[in-house]
ROKE-450097 format. One line per field, with one value per residue (C-alpha): chain; x negated, y negated, z; residue in one letter; residue number from 1. Coordinates in steps of 0.25 Angstrom, whole numbers, plus 5000, padded with zeros to 4 digits. Layout:
residues N
chaine	c(A/...) .
east	c(X/...) .
north	c(Y/...) .
up	c(Z/...) .
residu	c(A/...) .
num	c(NUM/...) .
//
This chain:
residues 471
chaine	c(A/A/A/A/A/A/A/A/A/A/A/A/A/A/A/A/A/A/A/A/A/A/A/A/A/A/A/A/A/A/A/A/A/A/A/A/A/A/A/A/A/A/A/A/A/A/A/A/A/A/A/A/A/A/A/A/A/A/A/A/A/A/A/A/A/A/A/A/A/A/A/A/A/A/A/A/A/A/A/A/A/A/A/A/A/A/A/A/A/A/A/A/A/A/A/A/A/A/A/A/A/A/A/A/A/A/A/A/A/A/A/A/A/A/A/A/A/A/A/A/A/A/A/A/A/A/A/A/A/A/A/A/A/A/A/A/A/A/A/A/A/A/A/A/A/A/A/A/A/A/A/A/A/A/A/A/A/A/A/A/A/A/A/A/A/A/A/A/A/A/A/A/A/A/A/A/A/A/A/A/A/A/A/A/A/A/A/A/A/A/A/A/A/A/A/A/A/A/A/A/A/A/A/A/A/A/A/A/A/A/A/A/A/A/A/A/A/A/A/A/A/A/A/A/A/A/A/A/A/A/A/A/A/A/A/A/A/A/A/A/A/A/A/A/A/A/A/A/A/A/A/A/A/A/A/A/A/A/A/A/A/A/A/A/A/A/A/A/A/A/A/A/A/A/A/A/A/A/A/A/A/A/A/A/A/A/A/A/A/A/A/A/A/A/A/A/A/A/A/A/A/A/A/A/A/A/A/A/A/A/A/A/A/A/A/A/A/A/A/A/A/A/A/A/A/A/A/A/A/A/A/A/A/A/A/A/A/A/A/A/A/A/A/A/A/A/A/A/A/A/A/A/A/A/A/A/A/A/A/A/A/A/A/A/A/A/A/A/A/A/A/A/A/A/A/A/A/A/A/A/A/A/A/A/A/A/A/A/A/A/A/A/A/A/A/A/A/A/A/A/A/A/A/A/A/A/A/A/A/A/A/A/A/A/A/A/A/A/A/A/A/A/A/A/A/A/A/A/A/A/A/A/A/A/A/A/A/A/A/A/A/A/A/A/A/A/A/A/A/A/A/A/A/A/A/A/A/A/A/A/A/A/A/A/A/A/A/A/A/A/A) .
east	c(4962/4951/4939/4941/4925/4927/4921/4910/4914/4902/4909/4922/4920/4913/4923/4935/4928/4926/4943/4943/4933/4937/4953/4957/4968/4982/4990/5001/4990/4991/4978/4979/4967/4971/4963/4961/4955/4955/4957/4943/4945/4957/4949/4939/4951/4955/4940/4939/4951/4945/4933/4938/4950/4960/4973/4974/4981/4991/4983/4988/4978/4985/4977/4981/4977/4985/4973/4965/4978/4983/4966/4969/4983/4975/4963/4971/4985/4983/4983/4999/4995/4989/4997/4991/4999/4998/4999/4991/4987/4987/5001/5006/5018/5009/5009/5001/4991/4984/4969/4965/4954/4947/4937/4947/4944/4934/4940/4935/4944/4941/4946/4960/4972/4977/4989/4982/4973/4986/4993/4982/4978/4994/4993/4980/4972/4960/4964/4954/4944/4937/4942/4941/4952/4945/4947/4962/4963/4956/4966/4977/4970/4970/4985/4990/4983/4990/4987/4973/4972/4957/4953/4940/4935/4924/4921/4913/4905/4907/4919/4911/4907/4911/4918/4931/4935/4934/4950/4946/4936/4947/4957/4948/4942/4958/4954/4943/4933/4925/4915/4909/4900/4890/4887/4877/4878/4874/4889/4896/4885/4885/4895/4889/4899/4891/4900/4906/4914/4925/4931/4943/4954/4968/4965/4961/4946/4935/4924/4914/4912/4903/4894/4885/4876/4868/4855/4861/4862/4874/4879/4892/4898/4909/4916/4921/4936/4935/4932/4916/4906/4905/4892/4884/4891/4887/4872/4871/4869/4869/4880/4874/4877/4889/4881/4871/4870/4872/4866/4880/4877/4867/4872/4881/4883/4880/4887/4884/4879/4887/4896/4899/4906/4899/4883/4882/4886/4883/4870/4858/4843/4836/4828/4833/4846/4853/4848/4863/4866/4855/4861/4872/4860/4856/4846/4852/4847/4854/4850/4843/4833/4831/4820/4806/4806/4801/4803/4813/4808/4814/4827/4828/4843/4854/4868/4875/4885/4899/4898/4894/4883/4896/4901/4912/4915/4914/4924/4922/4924/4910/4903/4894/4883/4888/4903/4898/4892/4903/4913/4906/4917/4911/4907/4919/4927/4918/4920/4935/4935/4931/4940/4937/4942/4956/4958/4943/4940/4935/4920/4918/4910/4917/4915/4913/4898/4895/4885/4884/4880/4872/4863/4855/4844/4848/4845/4848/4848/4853/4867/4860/4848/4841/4836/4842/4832/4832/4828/4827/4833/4826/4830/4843/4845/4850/4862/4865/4872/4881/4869/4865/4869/4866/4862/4862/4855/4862/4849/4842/4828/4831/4830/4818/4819/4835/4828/4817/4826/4837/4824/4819/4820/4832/4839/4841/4840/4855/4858/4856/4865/4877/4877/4883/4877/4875/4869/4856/4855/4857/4864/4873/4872/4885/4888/4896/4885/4874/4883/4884/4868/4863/4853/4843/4848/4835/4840/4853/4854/4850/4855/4862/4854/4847/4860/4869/4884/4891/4895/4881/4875/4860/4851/4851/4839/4831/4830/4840/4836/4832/4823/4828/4843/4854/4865) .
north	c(5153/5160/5152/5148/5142/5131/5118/5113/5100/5090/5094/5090/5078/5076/5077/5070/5056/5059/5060/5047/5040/5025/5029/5034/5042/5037/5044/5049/5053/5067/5075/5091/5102/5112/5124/5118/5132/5129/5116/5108/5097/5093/5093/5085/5074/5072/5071/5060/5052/5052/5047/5037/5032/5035/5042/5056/5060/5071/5083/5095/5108/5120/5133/5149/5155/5157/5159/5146/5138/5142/5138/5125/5123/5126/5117/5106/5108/5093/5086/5084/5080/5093/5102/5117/5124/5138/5137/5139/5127/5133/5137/5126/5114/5102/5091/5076/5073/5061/5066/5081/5088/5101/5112/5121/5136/5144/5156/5160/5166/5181/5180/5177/5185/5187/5181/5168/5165/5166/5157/5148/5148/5143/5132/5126/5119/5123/5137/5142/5149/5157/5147/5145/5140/5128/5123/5124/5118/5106/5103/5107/5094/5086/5089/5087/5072/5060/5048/5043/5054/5060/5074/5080/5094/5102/5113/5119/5111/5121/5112/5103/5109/5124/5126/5133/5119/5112/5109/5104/5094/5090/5086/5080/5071/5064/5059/5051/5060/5053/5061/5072/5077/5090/5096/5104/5119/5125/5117/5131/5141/5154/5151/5144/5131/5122/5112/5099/5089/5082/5068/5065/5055/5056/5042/5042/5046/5036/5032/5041/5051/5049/5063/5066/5078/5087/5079/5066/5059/5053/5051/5045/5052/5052/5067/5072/5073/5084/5095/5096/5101/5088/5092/5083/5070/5075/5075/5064/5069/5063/5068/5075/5072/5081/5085/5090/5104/5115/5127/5135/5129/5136/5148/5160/5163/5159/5169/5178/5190/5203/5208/5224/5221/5234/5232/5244/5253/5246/5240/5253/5253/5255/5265/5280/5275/5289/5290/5291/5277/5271/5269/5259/5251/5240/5230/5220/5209/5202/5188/5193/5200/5187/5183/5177/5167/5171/5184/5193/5205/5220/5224/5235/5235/5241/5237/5249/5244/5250/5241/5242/5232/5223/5220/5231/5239/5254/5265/5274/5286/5279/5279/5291/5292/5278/5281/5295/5285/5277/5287/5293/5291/5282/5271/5273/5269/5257/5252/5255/5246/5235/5222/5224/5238/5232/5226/5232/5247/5253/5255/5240/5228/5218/5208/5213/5210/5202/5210/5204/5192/5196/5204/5194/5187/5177/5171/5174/5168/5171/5165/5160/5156/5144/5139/5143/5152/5158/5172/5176/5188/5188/5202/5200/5215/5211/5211/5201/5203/5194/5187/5183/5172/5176/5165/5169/5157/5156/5156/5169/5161/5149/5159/5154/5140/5140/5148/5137/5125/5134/5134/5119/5111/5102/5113/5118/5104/5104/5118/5118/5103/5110/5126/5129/5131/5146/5149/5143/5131/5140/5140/5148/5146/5149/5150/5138/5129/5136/5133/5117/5117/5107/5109/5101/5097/5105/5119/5117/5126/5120/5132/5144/5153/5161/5160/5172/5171/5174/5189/5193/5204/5202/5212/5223/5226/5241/5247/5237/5244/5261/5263/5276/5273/5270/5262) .
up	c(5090/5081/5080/5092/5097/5110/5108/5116/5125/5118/5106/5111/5117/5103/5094/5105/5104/5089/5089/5097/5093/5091/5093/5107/5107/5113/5121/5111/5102/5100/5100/5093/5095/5084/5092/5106/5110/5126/5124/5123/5115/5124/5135/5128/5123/5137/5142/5132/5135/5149/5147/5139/5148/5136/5135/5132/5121/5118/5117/5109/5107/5098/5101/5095/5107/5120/5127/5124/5124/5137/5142/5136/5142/5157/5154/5150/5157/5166/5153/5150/5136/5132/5125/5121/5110/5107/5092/5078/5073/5059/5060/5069/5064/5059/5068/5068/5079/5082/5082/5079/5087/5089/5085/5076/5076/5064/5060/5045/5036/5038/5052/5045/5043/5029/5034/5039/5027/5019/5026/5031/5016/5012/5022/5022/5012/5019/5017/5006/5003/5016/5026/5039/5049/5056/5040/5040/5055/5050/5040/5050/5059/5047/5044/5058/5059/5059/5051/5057/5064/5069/5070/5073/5072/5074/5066/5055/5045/5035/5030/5024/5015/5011/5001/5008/5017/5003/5007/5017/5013/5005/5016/5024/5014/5014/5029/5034/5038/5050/5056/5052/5065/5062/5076/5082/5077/5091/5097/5095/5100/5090/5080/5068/5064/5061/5069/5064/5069/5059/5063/5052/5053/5045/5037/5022/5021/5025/5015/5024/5033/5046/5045/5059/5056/5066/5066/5071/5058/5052/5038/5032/5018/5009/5009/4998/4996/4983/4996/4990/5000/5012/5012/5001/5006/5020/5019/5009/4997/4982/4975/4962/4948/4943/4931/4940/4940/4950/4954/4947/4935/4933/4938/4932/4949/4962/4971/4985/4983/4983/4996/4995/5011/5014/5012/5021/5010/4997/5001/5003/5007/4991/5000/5000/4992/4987/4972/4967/4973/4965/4954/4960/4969/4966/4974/4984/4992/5004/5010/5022/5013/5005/5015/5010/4997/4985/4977/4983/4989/4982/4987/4996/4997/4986/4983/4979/4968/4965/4952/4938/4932/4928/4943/4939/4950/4948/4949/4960/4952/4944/4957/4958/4970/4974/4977/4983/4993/4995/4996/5010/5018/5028/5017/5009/5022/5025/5010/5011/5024/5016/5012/4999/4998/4999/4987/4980/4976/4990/4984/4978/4983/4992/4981/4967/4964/4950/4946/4932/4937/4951/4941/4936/4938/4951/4964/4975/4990/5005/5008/5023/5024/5031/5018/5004/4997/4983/4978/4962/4959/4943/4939/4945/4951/4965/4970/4982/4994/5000/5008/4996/4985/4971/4959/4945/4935/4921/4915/4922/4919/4928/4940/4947/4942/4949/4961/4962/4962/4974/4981/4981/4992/4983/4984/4998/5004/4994/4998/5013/5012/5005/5012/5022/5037/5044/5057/5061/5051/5040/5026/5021/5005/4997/4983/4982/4987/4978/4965/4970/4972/4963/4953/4945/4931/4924/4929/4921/4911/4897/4888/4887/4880/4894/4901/4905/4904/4918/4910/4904/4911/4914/4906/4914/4923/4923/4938/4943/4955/4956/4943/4940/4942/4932/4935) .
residu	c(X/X/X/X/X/X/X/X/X/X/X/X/X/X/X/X/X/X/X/X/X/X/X/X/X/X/X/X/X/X/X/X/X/X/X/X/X/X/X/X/X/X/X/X/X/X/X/X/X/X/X/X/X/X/X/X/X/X/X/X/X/X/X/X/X/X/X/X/X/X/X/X/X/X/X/X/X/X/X/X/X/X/X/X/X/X/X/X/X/X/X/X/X/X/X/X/X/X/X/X/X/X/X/X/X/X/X/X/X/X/X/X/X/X/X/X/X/X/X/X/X/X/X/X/X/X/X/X/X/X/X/X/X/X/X/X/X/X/X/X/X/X/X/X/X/X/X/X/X/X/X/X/X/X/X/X/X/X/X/X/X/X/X/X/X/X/X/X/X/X/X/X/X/X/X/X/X/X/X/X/X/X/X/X/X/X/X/X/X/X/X/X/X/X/X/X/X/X/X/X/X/X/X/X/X/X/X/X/X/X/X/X/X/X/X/X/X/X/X/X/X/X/X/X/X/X/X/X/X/X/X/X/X/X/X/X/X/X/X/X/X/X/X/X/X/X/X/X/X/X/X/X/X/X/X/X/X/X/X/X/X/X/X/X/X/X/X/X/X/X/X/X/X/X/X/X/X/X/X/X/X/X/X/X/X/X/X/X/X/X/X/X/X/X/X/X/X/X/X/X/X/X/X/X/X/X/X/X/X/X/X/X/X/X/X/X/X/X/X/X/X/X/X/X/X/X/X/X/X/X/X/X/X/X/X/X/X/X/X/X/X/X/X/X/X/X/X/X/X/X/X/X/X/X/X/X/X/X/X/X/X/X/X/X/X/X/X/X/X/X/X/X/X/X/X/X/X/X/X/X/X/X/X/X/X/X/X/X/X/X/X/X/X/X/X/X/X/X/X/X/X/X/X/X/X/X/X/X/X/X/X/X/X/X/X/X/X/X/X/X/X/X/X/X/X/X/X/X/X/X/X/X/X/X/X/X/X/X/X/X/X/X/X/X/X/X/X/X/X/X/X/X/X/X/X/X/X/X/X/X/X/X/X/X/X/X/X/X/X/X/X) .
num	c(1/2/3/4/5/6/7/8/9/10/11/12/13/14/15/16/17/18/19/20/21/22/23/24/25/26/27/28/29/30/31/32/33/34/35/36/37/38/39/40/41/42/43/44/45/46/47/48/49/50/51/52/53/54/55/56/57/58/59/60/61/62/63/64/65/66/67/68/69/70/71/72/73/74/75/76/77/78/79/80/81/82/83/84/85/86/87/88/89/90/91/92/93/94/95/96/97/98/99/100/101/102/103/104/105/106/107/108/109/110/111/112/113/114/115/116/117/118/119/120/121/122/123/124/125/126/127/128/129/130/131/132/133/134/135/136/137/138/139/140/141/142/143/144/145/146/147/148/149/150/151/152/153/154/155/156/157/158/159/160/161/162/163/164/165/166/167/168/169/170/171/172/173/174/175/176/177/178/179/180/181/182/183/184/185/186/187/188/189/190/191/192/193/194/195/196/197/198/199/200/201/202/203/204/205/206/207/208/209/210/211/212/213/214/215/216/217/218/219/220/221/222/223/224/225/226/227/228/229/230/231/232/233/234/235/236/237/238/239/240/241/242/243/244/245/246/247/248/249/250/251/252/253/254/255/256/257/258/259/260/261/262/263/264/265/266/267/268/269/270/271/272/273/274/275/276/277/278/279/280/281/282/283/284/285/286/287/288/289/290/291/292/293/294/295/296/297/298/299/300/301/302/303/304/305/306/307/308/309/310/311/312/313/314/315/316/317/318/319/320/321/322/323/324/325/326/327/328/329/330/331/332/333/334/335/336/337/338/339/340/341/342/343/344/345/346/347/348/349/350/351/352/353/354/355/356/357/358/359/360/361/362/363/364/365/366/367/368/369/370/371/372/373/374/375/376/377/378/379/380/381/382/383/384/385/386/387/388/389/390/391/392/393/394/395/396/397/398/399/400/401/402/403/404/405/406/407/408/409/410/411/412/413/414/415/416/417/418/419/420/421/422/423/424/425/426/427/428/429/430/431/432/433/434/435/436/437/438/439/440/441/442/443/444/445/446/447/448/449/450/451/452/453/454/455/456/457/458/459/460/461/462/463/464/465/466/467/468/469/470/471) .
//
């Protein structure tokens, strides 16, 4: 099984008396694993079961690798109500179980066949978007529960509130949601989860949902049942006037910067750049260089572009010095190599830059940081690189003032509520959360007379970036 990551035995003994907790089990109860690994969490029932004088019940673990099966049949071959099956979960005949258990495997998208995202995509709701399979395993559990039935899992956080497990949300908010049990990030080591536990029983939802954060504390909410972010109810927070504004509403785009998937190539030292590639350069800035707050400092990188001012991508017979250069057989290889070449001209970017819009004055902001932090780009000559979100105001003179408000305290106490978490307590911002970020009713804007259409190029700017070059 990919994604496979053992569980450690606290954690399993944990989540068992959370699956018993004020119902022991009976001995025709039947007890499912859907990726019992070598078989932890079977060992944990029948250490519980002990402890606690009560019958063990029918156990079943279904595990997709012969290896870690056959481990499992060995560790637990002297219990006769263990049964180890080699078989997909995914894939297998839907059955009904009493209580569902287990830690199910992460395994992101790109790690999927085409073959498998198709189907998994024609047979699961929680198919969409880049999704993961511990995702489409949850609602495999909910499926396979009988009426009152209870399942815990571990996994992941990241379902409550991105914006791929919004199916998700919306299948479990049809069942009472118990527990919801943050624990410590260190439990797996290396691997960066975020762990949570989930206690849900197959009843109609509950009125409220027990949440145990990392600090100790505990708070009981309402979730959501439209698949909206978990998050807000979570910590507690006041749901904002509709008519209050949002950050998007005052933008023309909210967007990660640009991703060439060969930085290598298209992104050159300004320093000793060949003269005849000047004229396709143009200044670029990645997150890692967005470092002390304030002013940013010159760029000393450029992006060489293959596009026209327009975002339009140009023919290669237009290229000059810049398609000499990526014609050397040992670039032109590494660009052909590309995903992107299959179905994209061999020299274009991996995603087609909007330069019409990524040319204007903006701000700009690392997509990991330990705090989000601004950055005004008032001439609006950079181009971001993928590290980096790009913001572009309506009104290009509310620049520093929507740059001030992104750096008050209101803001990143909402921001670091709502973003995602990386390594090391860190956030990951995305585009989706900036656009929801609300905003104080005087930055709306009250007129169109100063605003830019999404179409309306920006007055071009003189030495966007080599004086004495023309583009």
């Amino acid at each position: 099984m990919r994604g496979f990551v053992p569980t450690p035995p606290a954690i399993v003994d944990y989540m068992v008396g959370r699956l018993f907790e004020g119902r022991s089990p009976k001995p025709s109860d039947i007890v499912l694993d859907p990726g019992c690994g070598t078989g932890a969490f079977l060992k944990g029932i029948i250490r519980w079961c002990k402890r606690n004088s009560s019958p063990i019940p029918e156990l079943i673990g279904v595990e997709s690798d012969p290896g870690r099966a056959q481990q499992a049949r060995t560790a637990l071959e002297s219990c006769p109500k263990v049964e180890i099956r080699l078989s997909d979960f995914l894939a297998a005949p839907l059955e009904s179980f009493d209580y569902v258990i287990g830690n199910p495997p992460y395994v992101s998208i790109t790690r999927l066949s085409e073959r498998e995202k198709k189907s998994f995509r024609a047979n699961y709701a929680t198919a969409r978007g880049r999704f993961d399979l511990y995702l489409l395993f949850f609602e495999r559990a909910l499926k396979s529960l009988k009426l009152n039935g209870r399942m815990v899992f571990i996994t992941p956080e990241k379902f409550l509130y991105v914006e791929t497990a919004a199916p998700l949300r919306r299948l479990l908010a049809e069942k009472d949601v118990e527990d919801i049990t943050m624990i410590d990030e260190q439990v797996f080591g290396t691997l960066v989860t975020y762990p949570t536990v989930s206690t849900i029983v197959n009843r109609p939802s509950s009125a409220s949902t027990q949440v145990r954060f990392r600090d100790g504390s505990r708070r009981r909410c309402a979730l959501k049942g439209d698949g909206a972010s978990w998050l807000p109810a979570i910590r507690g927070e006041v749901a904002r006037p509709k008519t209050q504004p949002t950050l998007s509403d005052l933008c023309i785009r909210i967007s990660c910067g640009v991703a060439t998937g060969a930085d290598g190539i298209f992104v050159r030292d300004m320093r000793g750049l060949e003269p005849g590639l000047r004229a396709f350069a143009r200044p670029t800035i990645a997150g890692r260089e967005l470092t002390a707050p304030g002013k940013l400092d010159p760029p000393r990188y450029a992006m060489l572009t293959p596009y026209a001012d327009d975002g339009s991508l140009i023919p290669e017979n237009q290229l000059g010095p810049l398609g000499d250069y990526l014609r050397k057989p040992r670039i032109r290889q590494r660009l052909a190599q590309r995903t992107c070449a299959r179905r994209k001209p061999w020299h274009a970017f991996h995603e087609t830059p909007p330069l019409l819009e990524i040319l204007r004055p903006k701000i700009l902001c690392k997509d990991i940081a330990r705090r989000p932090y601004f950055w005004t780009d008032p001439e609006g000559k950079l181009v971001p690189r993928h590290s980096v979100y790009y913001i572009v105001p309506k009104d290009p003179s509310a620049l520093d003032t929507i740059c001030r408000y992104l750096n008050s305290d209101e803001a990143a106490q909402w921001l670091t509520g709502h973003c995602q978490r990386a390594a090391s307590g860190f956030l990951r911002l995305q585009s989706n959360v900036l656009k929801m970020l609300p905003v104080p009713d005087e930055l709306r804007p009250r007129g169109a007379s100063n605003l830019l259409s999404p179409y309306e190029p920006y007055p071009p700017l003189p030495g966007l970036l080599f004086p004495d070059s023309a583009r």
